[in-house]
C-alpha positions in Angstrom: 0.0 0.0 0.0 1.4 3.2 -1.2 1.9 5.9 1.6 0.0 9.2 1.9 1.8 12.4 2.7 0.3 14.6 5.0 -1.4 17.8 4.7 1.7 20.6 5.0 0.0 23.5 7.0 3.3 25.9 7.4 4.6 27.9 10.3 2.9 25.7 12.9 5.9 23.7 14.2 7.4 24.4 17.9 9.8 21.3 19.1 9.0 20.5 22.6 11.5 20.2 25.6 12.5 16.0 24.3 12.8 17.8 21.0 15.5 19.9 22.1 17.0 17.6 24.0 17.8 15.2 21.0 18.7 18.1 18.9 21.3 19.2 21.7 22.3 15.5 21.8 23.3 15.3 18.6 25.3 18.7 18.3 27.2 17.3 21.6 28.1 14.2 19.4 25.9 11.9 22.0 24.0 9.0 19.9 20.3 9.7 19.0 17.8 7.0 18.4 15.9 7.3 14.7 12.9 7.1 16.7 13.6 10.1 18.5 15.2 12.2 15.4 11.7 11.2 13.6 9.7 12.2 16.3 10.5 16.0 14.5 8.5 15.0 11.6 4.6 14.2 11.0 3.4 10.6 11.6 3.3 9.8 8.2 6.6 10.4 7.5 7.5 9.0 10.2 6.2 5.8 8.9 8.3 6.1 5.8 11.5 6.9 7.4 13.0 3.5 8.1 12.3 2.9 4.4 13.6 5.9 2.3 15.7 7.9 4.2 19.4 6.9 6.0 19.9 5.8 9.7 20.7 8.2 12.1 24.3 6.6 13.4 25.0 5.9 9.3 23.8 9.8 8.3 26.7 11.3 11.5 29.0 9.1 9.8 28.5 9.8 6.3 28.4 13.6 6.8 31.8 13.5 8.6 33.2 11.6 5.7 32.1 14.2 3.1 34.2 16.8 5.0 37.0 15.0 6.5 39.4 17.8 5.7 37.3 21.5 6.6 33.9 22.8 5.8 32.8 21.3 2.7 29.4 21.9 0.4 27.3 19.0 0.6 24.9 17.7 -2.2 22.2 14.8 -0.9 20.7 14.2 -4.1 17.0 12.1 -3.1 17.0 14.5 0.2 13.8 13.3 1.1 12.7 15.4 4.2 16.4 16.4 4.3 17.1 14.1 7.4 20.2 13.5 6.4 21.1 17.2 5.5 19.8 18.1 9.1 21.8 15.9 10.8 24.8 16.8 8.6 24.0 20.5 9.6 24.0 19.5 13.6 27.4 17.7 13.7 29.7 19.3 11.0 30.4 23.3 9.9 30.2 22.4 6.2 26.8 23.6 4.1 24.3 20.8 2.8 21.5 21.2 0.0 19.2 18.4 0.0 17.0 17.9 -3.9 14.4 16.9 -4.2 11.4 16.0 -6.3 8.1 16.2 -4.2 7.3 19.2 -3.1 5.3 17.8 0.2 8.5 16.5 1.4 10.4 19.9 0.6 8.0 21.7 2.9 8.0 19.6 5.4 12.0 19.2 5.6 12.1 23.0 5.5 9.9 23.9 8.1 12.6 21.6 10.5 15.2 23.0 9.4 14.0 26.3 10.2 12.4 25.5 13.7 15.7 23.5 14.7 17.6 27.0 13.4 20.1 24.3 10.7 20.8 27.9 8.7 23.5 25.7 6.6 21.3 23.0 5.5 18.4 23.9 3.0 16.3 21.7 0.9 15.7 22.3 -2.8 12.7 21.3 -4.7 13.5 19.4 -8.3 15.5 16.8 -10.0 18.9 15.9 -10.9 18.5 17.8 -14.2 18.5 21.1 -12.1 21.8 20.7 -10.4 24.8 22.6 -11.1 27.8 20.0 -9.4 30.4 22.3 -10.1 29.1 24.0 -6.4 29.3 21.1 -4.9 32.8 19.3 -3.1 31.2 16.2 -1.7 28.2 14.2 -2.9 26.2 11.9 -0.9 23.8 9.3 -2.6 21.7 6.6 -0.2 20.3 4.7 -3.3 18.3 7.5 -4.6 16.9 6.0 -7.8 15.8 2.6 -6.6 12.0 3.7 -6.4 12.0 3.4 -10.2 12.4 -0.6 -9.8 10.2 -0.9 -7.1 6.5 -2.8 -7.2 4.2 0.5 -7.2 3.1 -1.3 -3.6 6.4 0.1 -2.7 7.0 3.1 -3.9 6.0 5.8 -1.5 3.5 7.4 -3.6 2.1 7.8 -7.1 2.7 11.7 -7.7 6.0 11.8 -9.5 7.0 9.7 -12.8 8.7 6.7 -12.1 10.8 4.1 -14.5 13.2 1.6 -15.6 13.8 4.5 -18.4 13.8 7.2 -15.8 15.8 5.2 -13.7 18.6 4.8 -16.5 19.1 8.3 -17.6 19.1 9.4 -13.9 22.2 6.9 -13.4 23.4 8.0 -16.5 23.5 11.7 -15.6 25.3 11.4 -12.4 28.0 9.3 -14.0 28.6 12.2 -16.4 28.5 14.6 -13.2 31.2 12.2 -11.5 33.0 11.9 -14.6 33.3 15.8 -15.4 34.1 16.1 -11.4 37.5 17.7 -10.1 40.3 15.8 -8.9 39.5 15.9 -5.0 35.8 15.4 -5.2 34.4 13.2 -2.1 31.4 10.8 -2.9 29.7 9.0 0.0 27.3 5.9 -1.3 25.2 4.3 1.5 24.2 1.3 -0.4 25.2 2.8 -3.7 23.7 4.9 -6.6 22.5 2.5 -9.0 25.3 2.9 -11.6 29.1 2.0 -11.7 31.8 5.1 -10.2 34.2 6.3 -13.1 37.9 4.3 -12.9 39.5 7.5 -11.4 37.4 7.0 -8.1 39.2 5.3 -5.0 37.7 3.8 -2.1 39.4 5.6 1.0 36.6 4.3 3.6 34.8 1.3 3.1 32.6 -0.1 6.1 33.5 2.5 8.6 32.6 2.1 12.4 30.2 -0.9 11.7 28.2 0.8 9.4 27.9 -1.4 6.3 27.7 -0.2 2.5 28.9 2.8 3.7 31.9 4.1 1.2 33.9 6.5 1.0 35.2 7.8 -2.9 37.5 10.6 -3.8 38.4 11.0 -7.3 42.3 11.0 -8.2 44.6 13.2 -10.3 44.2 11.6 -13.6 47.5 10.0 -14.3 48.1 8.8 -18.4 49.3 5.4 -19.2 52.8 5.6 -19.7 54.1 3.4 -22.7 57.3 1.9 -21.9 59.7 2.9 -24.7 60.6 0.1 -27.4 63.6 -2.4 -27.2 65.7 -2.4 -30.1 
């Protein structure tokens, strides 16, 4: 059965006193349940949390990864209700921009933000095609496109197009992105993207702290083959 979003009335949300506390938990680097994090958002996203959107523990680690080295500009492409850009907000200096594609979700995700007072984390309403990645240094995907190949039981709702042909040229599309990348650019899969990373990619993290298909990439200087010179 296909989820319902709820009616977005804006301006009405004040976090009570446990609300604060888990906020204030997690910018003191103290581990916070999902169930409390999600306790910020309506019951009916709620509901869809454990399905679409990345673990609590997995989304601290992943935003530290994307700016291992300073403040960084984050890019969660399938943000969701920007969960993961809110908690990257709470526990790091760097600025994350959540996309995406339902509007509900948007609104939701951006009246948290603002009653939590995340001022570097923002959600943006569209798609992949309206992304500039030259902004960008670090790139975090949690399986975005995977509600294309889902049973329409499973997908969360019937309001946005969804495909094996969507699904193809939205892979396709953020393997040019990677591809046209500069040398130093940090991607962080959390059960991957859908498509294959460009040669030039390295794993520098893989599993880290027990969370698993959680990987670190950072794309190299681009070296050319050297041909060994000929043997007379």
């Amino acid at each position: 059965m296909r989820a319902v979003l709820p009616h977005h009335r804006p301006g009405t949300l004040v976090l009570s006193a446990s609300q604060w506390e888990t906020i204030e938990a997690l910018r003191a680097g103290e581990p916070v349940t999902d169930e409390a994090l999600d306790a910020l958002y309506p019951q009916g996203i709620r509901e869809l949390s454990s399905r679409f959107w990345t673990p609590v523990a997995v989304a601290v680690r992943a935003a530290k990864l994307c700016a291992e080295e300073g403040r960084a500009r984050v890019l969660d492409v399938g943000a969701g209700v920007g969960k993961f850009c809110l908690v990257g907000a709470l526990v790091t200096e760097s600025i994350f921009v959540g996309i995406e594609q339902r509007q509900a979700l948007v609104d939701v995700g951006r009246e948290v933000l603002a009653a939590v007072g995340a001022r570097n984390a923002r959600l943006v309403h569209g798609t992949i095609e309206d992304i500039d990645f030259s902004y960008f240094d670090a790139l975090y995907f949690y399986n975005p496109f995977e509600e294309n190949l889902v049973a329409p039981s499973w997908q969360m709702d019937g309001d946005v197009p969804l495909s094996l042909e969507r699904f193809q040229e939205d892979v396709t599309r953020i393997e040019a992105a990677l591809e046209a990348a500069p040398p130093g650019m940090r991607v962080v899969t959390y059960q991957g993207f859908g498509g294959k990373m460009p040669p030039d990619y390295e794993i520098v993290e893989e599993d880290p702290e027990g969370a698993p298909h959680l990987r670190l990439w950072v794309k190299q200087e681009h070296r050319p083959h050297r041909i060994p010179p000929s043997r007379r």
